[in-house]
N, C-alpha and C positions, 0 to 999 in steps of 0.2 A: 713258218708255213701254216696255213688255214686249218684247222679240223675241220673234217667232216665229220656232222654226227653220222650214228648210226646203230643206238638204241633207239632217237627219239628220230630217226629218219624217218615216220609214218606218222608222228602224231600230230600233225598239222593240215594232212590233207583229208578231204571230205569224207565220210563212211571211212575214218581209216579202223573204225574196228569190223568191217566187215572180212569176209574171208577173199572177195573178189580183189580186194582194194590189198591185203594181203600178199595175195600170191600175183598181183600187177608187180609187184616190189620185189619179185626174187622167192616171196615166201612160201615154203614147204619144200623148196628145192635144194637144202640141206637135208632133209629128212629123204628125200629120194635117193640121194647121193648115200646115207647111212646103207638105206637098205642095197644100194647097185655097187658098192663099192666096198664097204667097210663091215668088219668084223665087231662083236661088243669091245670085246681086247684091245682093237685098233683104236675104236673111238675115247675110251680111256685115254689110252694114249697119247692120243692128238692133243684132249684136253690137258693133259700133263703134262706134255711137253711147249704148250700155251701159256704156262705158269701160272692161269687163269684162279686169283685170290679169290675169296669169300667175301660178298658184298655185304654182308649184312650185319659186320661188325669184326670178327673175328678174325676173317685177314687169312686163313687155314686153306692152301693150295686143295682145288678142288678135283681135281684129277687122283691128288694121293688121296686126298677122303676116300673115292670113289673106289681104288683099289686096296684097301682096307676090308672089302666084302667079301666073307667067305665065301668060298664054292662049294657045290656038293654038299650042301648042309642040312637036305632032305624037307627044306623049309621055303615056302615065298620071301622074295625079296621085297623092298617095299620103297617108295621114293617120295618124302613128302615135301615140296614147296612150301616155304616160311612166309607164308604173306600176311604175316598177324601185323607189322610193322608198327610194333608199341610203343617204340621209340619214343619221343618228345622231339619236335624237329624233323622228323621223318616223312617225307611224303614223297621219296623218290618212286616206292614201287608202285603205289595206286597210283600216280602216273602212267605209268607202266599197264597197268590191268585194265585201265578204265579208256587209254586212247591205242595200246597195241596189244589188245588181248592174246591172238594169235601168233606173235613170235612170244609169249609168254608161254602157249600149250607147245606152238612147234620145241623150245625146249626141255620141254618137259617129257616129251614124245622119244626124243633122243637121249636125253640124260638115261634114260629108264632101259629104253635097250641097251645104252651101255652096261648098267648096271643087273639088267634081267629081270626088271620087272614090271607083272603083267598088270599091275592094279597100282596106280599112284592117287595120291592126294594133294588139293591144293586146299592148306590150312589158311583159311582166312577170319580176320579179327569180326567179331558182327559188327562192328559199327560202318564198315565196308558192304552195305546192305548192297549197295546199287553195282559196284564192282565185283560183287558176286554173282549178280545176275548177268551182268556183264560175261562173263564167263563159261557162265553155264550155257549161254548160247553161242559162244565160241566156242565151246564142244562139241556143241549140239549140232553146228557149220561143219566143223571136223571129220564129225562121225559120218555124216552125209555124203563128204567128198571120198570116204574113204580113207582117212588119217588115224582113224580110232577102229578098236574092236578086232574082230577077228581077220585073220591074217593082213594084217594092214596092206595095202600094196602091193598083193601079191608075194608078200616077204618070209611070210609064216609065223610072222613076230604077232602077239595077239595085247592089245593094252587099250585098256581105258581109264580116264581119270574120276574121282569125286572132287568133289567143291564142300568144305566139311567148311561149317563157321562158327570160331569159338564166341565166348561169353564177352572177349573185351577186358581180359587180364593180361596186364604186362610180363608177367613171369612165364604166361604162354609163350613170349619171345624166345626164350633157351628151349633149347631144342627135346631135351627130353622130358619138361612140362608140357611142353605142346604135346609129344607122346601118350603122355597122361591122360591128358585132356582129349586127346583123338580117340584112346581108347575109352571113351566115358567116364572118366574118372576126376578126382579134384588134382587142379593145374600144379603138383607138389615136382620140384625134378626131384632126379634118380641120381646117388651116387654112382661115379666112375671109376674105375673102371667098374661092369662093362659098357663098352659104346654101344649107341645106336649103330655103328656098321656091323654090331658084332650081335648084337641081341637088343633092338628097336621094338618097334610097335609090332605088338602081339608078341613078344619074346621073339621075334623073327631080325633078320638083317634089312637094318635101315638107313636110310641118308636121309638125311636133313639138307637141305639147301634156300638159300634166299632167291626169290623173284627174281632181282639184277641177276645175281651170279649165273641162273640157269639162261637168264634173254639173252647172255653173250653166248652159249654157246651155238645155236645154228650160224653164228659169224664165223665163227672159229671153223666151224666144218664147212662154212663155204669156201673160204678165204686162206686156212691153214695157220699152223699155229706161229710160224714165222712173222706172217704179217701182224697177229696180233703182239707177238714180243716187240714190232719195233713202232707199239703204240706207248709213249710214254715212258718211266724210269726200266730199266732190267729187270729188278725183283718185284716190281709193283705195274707189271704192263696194262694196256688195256684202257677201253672207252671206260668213262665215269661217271654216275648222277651225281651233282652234288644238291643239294638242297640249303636255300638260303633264306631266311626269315631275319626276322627281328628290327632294328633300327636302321634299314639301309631304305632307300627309294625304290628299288622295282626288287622285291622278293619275289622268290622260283625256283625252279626245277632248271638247273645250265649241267648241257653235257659237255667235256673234256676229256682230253687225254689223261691220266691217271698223273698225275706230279702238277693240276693245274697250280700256279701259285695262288697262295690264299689273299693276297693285296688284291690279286686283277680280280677275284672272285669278288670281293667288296665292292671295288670302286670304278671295276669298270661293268662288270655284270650287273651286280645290285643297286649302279650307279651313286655310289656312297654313302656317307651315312644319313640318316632321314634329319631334313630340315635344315643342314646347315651344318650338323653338332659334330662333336667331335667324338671320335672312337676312346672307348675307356677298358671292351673286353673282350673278347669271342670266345663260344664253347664251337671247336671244329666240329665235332665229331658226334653230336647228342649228349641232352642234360649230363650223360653217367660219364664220362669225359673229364679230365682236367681243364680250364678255364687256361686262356690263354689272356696274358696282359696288352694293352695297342702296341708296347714295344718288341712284344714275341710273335709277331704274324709275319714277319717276313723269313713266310716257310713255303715249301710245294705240298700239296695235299695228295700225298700218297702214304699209307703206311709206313715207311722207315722214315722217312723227313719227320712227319708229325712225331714220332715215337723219339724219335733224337731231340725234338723241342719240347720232350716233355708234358705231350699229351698225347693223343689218341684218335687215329681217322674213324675208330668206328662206323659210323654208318652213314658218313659225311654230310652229316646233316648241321651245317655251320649256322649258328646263333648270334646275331649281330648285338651286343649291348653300347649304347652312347652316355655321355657325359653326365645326364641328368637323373640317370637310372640310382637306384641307388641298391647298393649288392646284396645289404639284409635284407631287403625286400624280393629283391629275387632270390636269393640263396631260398626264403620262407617258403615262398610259392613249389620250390626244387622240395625242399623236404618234406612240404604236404604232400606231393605227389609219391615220393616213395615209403612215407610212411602209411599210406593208403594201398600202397601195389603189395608191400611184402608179403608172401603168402603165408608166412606165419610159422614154416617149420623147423628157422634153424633160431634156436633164442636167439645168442646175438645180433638179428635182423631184425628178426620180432618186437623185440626190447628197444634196439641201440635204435631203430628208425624212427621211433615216436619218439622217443625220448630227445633223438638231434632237433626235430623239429619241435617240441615245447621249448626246447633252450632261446632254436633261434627267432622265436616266437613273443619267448619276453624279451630279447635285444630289441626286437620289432617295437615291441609294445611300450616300452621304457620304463622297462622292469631290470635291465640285464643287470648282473653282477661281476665285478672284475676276475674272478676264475673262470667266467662261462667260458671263456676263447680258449683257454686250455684243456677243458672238461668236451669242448666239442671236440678236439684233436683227438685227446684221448680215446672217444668213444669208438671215433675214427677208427683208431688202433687196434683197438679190439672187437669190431667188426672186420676189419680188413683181410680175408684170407682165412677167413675161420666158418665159413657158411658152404653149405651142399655146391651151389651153383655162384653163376659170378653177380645174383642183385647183389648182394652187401657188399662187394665193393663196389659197384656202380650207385648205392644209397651213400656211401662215406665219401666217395672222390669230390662230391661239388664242395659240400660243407668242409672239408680237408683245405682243399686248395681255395678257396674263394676265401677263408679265415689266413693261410698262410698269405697269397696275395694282394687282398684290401685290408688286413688287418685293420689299418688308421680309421677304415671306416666305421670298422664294426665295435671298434673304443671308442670315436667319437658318439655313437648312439649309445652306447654304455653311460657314457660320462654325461651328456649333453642333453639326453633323452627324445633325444628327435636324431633326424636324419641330418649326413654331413650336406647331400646335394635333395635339391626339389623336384623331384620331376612332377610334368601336368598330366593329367589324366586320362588326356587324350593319348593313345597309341596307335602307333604305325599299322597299316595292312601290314596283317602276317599269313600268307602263300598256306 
């Protein structure tokens, strides 16, 4: 049967970030429905009973976050959108901000009376200069029609958003660095317990949620939560960005039903692999991911498939590598990035991330020694699950797995002092 989109159902027609072009499509007429029909309690529940997962890596039902939040706790409640998208690979949500701004506030609008709160924030990364502005006059449309401010629609419910833009740190990704950092502070997270639903920004009850996760839900309230369950697998329902880059022919932004398979994602979306070559590895889910080999891709890309093969849908932002590439050379490029992002405050991060990337640095260079490949596992190890938040295992998983599964390569440049395969220097458009 066809998919029909219906996150990216507006991003192709004319002014579709206006508000006119918006509300032509259906849009804000969940948000009416909130207020003429539905209680906060109710809308919770909708969304819970929608099984509606966390897009933005974590996979964490977003209904039960939602109900998580005290009541009567004599404090504001607070709601802040994850639009830092620090990823590697990542460019589902600026898709999102930059061509349907307005079902990004419409659910924002709603998430927030579910949750009772009168002030939310949309955290975005700076380097998103232009999708902030974007925004802020999709607010500014909002506020005009009536959608924002004091008693919205005659409803009594009172809200309005900020557009708060961080510095362009990856650790602002997890949720309560960006807390940090919202509060003016250095982007360090917070031991848990407590959560952000329980004591967030400003010591108050918070949620955290990703861009995707909150654009489905005016679907969910228009359509009910049935119709979204029987989008896709049971435990993983629902429309889905995937994002596809690397060595394939047309890189992009392809919506799907949640369980797309990851072959037709390659070769029939991204029309396969660029130039002819042959597939050698895919990261599904963003750099921090396990690596998948050309013989482990026949999988569906939803959270429990991916998670049964041994990696990770995170943020499904799938990394296309071919034939010519060669793995310490990208593994090098992976560790300079996270030996650059770690924020510095759990030592084994601090330490173990620079130090993976000098190792795989002299393999690179044709220095490497034959204990390196064990001395990277190791480090692996003792970064693993030892750190405040989850970078350090997101800094140990490529170097981990890309050394267990190309091994042969990273001993032939040991041994040989060059590379097993050559790639040319030219590289594919990457989306």
């Amino acid at each position: 049967m066809d998919y029909e989109p219906i996150l990216t159902q507006n991003v192709h027609k004319e002014n579709s970030r206006s508000i006119a072009t918006y509300e032509q499509s259906g849009g804000y007429s969940a948000l009416r429905k909130v207020f003429k029909e539905m209680s906060p309690a109710e809308v919770v529940d909708e969304v819970k009973a929608s099984n509606l997962r966390g897009r933005g890596g974590a996979g964490f039902p977003t209904g039960v976050k939602w109900s998580f939040v005290p009541k009567n706790t004599g404090k504001p409640t607070y709601l802040i959108m994850n639009a830092d998208e620090s990823e590697p690979g990542t460019f589902k949500d600026r898709l999102l901000m930059s061509k349907d701004p307005h079902m990004v506030v419409e659910g924002q609008i709603i998430s927030s009376f579910a949750i009772g709160c009168e002030l939310s924030f949309i955290y975005i990364r700076g380097e998103f200069y232009e999708e902030a502005q974007i925004l802020e006059a999709a607010i500014e449309e909002a506020r005009e029609k009536g959608y924002l401010g004091k008693n919205i629609l005659g409803s009594g419910f009172n809200h309005d958003i900020i557009v708060h833009r961080g510095a362009g740190a990856y650790i602002c990704g997890e949720e309560t660095g960006l807390i940090e950092s919202l509060e003016g502070k250095r982007g360090w997270p917070r031991i848990k317990p407590p959560f952000p639903a329980v004591e967030g920004y400003l010591q108050s009850p918070t949620i955290v949620n990703n861009v995707e996760t909150l654009a489905n839900v005016p679907h969910i309230i228009t359509r009910g939560a049935e119709w979204f369950k029987n989008i896709g697998p049971e435990k993983s329902p629902g429309p889905k960005l995937y994002c596809l880059s690397g060595d394939v022919e047309n890189p992009g932004v392809y919506e799907h039903a949640m369980g797309y398979p990851l072959k037709d994602l390659i070769y029939k979306d991204g029309g396969g692999i660029w130039k002819g070559r042959e597939l050698k590895a895919v990261i599904p889910g963003g750099s921090s991911v396990p690596v998948l080999t050309a013989d482990e891709i026949d999988i569906n890309m939803d959270f429990d498939s991916v998670a049964a093969a041994g990696s990770m849908l995170g943020s499904a932002a799938t990394m296309v590598i071919d034939d010519t590439a060669c793995m310490v050379d990208a593994l090098s490029n992976l560790t300079k990035f996270y030996a650059h992002e770690s924020c510095g405050q759990c030592t084994p991060c601090r330490e173990g991330s620079p130090w993976m990337m000098r190792i795989v640095r002299r393999i690179e260079n044709g220095d490497g020694e034959p204990n390196d490949l064990d001395m990277l596992l190791d480090i692996g190890t003792a970064i693993q699950q030892k750190t405040i938040c989850p970078f350090g295992d997101a800094a140990m998983t490529p170097v981990t797995t890309f050394v267990q599964k190309f091994r042969d390569e990273f001993e032939y440049h040991i041994e040989h002092k060059k590379c097993m395969v050559s790639r040319q220097k030219l590289m594919p458009q990457v989306a």
